[in-house]
C-alpha positions as CSV (number, residue, x, y, z in Angstrom):
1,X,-37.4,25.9,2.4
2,X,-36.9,24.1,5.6
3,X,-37.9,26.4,9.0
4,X,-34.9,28.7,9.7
5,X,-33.6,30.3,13.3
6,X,-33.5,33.7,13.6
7,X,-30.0,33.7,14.6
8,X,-29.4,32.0,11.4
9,X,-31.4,34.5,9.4
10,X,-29.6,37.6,11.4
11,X,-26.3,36.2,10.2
12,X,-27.4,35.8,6.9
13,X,-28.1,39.9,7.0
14,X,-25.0,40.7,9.0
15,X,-23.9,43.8,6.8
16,X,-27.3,45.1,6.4
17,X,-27.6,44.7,10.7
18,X,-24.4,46.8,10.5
19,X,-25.6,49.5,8.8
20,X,-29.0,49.7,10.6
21,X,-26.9,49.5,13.8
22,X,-24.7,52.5,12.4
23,X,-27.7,54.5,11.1
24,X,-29.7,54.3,14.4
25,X,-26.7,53.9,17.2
26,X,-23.6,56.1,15.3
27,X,-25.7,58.7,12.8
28,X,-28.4,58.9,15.4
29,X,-31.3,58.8,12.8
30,X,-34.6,58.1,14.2
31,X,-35.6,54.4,14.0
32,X,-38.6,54.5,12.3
33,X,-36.7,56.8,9.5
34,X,-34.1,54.1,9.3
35,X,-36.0,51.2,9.0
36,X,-38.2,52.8,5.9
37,X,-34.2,53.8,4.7
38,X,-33.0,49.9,5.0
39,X,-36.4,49.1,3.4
40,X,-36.0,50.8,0.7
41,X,-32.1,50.5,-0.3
42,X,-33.0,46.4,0.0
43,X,-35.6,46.9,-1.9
44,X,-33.5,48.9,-4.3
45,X,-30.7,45.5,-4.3
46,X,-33.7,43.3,-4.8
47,X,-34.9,44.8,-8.0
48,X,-31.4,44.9,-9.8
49,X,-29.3,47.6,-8.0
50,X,-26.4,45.0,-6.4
51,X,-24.3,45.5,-2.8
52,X,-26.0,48.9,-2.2
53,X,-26.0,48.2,1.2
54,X,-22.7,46.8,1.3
55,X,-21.4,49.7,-0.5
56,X,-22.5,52.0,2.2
57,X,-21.0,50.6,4.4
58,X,-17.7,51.5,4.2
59,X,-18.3,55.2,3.4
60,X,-17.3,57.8,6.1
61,X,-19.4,59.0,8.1
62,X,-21.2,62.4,6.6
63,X,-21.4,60.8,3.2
64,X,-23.5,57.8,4.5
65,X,-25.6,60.8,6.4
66,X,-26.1,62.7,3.2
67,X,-27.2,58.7,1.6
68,X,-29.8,58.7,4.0
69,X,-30.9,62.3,3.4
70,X,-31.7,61.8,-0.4
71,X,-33.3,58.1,1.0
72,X,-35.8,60.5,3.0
73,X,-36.2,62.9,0.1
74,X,-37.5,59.6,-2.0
75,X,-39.4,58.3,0.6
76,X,-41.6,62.0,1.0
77,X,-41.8,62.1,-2.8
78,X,-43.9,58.9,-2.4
79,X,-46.0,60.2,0.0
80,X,-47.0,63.2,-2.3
81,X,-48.8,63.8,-5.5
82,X,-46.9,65.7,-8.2
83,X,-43.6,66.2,-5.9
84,X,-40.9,69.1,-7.4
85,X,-37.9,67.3,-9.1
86,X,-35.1,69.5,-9.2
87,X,-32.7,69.6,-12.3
88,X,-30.5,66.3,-12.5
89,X,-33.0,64.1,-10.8
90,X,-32.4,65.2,-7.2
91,X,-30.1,61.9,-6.3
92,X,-27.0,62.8,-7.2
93,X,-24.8,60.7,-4.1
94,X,-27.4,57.9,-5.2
95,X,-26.8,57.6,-8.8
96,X,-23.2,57.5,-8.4
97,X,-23.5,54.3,-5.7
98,X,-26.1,52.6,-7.8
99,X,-24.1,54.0,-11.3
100,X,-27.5,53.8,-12.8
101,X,-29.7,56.5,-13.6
102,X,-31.6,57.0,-10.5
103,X,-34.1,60.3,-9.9
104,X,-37.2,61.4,-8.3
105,X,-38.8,61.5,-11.1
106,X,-38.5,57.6,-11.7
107,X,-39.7,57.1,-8.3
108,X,-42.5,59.0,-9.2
109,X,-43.2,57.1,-11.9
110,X,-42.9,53.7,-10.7
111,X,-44.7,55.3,-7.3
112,X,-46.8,52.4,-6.7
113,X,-44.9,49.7,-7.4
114,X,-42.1,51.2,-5.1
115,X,-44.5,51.5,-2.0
116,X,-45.7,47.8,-2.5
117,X,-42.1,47.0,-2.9
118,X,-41.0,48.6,0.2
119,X,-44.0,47.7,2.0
120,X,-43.2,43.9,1.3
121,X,-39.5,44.6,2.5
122,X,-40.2,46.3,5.2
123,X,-42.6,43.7,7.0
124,X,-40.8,40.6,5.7
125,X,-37.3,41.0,5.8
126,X,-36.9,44.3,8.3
127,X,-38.8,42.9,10.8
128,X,-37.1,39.9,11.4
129,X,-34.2,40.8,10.4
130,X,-33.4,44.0,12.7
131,X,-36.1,42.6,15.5
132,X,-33.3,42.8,18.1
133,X,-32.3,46.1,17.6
134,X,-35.9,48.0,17.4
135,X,-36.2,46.4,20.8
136,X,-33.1,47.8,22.3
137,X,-33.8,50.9,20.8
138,X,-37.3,51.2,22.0
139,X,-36.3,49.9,25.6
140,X,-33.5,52.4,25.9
141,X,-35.4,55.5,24.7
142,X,-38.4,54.4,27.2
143,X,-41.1,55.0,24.4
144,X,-42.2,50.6,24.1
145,X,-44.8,49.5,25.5
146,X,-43.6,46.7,28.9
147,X,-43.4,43.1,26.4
148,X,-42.9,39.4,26.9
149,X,-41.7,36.8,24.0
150,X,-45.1,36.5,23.2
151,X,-46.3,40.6,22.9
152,X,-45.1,42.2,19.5
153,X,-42.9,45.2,19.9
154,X,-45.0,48.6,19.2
155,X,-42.7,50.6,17.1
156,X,-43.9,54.7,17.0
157,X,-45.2,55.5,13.4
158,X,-46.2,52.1,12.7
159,X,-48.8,51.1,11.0
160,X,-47.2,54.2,9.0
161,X,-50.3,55.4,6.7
162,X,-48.4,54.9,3.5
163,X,-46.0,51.8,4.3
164,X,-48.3,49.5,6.4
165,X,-47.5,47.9,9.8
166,X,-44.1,46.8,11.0
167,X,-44.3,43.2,13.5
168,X,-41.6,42.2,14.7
169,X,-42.1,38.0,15.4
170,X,-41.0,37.2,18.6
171,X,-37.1,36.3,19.1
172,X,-38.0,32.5,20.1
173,X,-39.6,32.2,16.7
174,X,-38.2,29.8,14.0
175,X,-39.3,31.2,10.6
176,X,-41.1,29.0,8.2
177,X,-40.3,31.7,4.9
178,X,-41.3,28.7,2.0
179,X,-44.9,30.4,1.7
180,X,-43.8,34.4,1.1
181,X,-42.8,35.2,-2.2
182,X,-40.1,37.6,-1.7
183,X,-38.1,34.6,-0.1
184,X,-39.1,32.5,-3.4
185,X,-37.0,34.7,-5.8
186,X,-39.5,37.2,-6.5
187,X,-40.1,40.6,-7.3
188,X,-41.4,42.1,-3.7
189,X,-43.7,44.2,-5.6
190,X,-45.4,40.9,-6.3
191,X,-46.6,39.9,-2.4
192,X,-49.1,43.0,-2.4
193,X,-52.7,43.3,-1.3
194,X,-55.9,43.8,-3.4
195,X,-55.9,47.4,-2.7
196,X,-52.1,48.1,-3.6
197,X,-53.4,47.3,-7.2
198,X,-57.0,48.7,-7.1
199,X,-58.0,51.8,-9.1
200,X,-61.2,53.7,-8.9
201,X,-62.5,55.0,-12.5
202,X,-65.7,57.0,-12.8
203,X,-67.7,57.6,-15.9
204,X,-69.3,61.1,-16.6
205,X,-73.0,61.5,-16.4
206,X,-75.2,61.2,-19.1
207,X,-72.3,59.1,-21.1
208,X,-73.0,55.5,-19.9
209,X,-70.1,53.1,-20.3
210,X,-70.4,49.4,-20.2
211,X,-67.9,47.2,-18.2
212,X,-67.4,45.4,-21.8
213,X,-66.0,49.2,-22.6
214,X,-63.9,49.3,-19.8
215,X,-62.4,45.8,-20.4
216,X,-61.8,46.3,-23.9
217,X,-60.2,49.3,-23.5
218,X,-57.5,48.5,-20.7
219,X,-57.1,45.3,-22.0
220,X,-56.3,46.7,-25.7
221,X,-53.9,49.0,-23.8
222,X,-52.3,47.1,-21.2
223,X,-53.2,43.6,-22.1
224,X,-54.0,41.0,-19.8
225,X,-54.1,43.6,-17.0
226,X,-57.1,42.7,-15.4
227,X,-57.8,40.4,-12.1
228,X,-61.6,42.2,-11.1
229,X,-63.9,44.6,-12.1
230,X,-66.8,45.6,-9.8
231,X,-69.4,48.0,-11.7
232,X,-71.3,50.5,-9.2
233,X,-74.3,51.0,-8.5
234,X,-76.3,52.5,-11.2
235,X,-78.0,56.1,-10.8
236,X,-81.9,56.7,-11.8
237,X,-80.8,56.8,-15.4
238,X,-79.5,53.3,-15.2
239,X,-76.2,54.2,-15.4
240,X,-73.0,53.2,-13.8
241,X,-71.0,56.6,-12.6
242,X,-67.7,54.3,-11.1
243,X,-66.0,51.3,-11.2
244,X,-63.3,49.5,-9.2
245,X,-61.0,47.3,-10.9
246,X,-58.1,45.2,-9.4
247,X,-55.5,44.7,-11.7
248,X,-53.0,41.3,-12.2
249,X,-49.9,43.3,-11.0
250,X,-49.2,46.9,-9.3
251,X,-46.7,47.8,-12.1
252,X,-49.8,48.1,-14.6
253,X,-51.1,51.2,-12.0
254,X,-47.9,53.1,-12.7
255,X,-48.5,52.5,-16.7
256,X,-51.9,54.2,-16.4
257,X,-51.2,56.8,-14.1
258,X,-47.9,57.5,-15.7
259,X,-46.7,59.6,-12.5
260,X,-50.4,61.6,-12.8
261,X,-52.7,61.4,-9.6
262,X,-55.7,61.0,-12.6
263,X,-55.2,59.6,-15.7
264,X,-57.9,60.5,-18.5
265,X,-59.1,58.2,-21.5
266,X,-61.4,57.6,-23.7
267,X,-63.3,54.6,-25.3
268,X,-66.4,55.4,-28.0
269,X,-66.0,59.1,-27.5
270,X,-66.6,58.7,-23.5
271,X,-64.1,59.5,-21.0
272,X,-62.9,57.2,-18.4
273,X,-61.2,58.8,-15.3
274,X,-58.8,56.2,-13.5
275,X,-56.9,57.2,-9.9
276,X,-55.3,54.9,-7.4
277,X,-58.2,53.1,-5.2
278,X,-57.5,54.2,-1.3
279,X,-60.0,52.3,0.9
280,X,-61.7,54.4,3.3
281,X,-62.8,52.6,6.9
């Protein structure tokens, strides 16, 4: 894919520009709410769920603000273990624009895959594509930071601590997108980091288990499922007490968690604890 403008790519996103405009300029939704709410009805398009945004758009007013409430209400059930799903799924307005059966307790289940997916949306296709905008907004609100062409916007609540950082590339920018996979036809759950598809398992005390164990028993499981596995260090018995694997894809987290915070198995008669890895600085 040749280098594109980013008027080009702006008119490419017209509709979805519109609604940001209207969510931010008309409904008066805080910015960095709406762009985690584009993020993750594109993200919702790109796995299947067609003209969602286009849809919205020519809803009346209060109906698109109540579209954005249950958005919110999916995007704090990510941030939370175990989150309460109310009878029907808790997405009513939703469902009926998708007409597919969409709840909380999908999102839950797919919770990792989700974040990566709106992570990837977010940075590669909200950022350049609403880049204008956020700078308007943040210029007319007096809360940005004094910028050139060549200082990235600082957007408040970004890098958000579940969603990553938000950088806008500067306006003058042409956009060389051939390298990012979410431009190649791919799933954006694909273009993730290392630690979006790490998990931490530890091993009980005085029950030593091999990493031969713990390959043979994901892989019987989950198949092919694993990229790395780095064995800790061993205690004064010679035994590993935790592990952290990477796995091929962030869907294969959601399997083994299963919409759990800890999922428990067993190989030989010795449990295995596995939780989502979350790198501490």
């Amino acid at each position: 894919m040749a280098p594109i403008t980013i008027d080009e790519l702006h008119l490419f996103h017209q509709i979805d520009r519109e609604v940001f405009c209207f969510l931010v300029f008309k409904l008066h939704r805080d910015l960095t709410q709406s762009l985690l709410v584009m993020a993750l009805w594109l993200w919702l398009e790109n796995i299947g769920n067609s003209n969602v945004v286009r849809k919205i758009m020519g809803l009346p007013n209060a109906l698109v603000n109540a579209l954005v409430d249950e958005a919110v209400v999916c995007l704090k059930c990510l941030e939370i273990d175990n989150p309460l799903i109310p009878n029907g799924g808790g997405l009513p307005l939703t469902q009926k624009l998708t007409q597919k059966d969409i709840s909380l307790r999908i999102f839950n289940k797919k919770r990792y895959t989700t974040i990566a997916g709106i992570k990837s949306v977010l940075q590669n296709i909200c950022a350049r594509v609403f880049n204008d905008v956020v700078e308007i907004v943040l210029k007319s609100s007096k809360i940005s930071q004094a910028s050139t062409s060549y200082m990235p916007l600082v957007v408040p609540g970004f890098p958000h601590p579940l969603f990553g950082a938000f950088d806008v590339p500067p306006k003058t920018m042409n956009l060389d997108l051939s390298d990012n996979t979410i431009w190649d036809g791919k799933q954006p759950y694909n273009d993730v980091t290392d630690d979006d598809r790490s998990m931490f398992l530890t091993f009980s005390r005085g029950f030593p288990v091999s990493e031969q164990e713990v390959r043979v028993l994901f892989t019987r499981i989950y198949g092919d499922c694993i990229l790395s596995l780095t064995m800790g260090t061993v205690d004064e018995n010679d035994q590993h007490l935790f592990a952290i694997m990477i796995l091929q894809m962030v869907e294969t987290v959601d399997q083994i968690l299963n919409g759990k915070r800890v999922a428990k198995l067993y190989i030989n008669g010795k449990h295995i604890w596995a939780r989502k890895y979350e790198r501490r600085d």
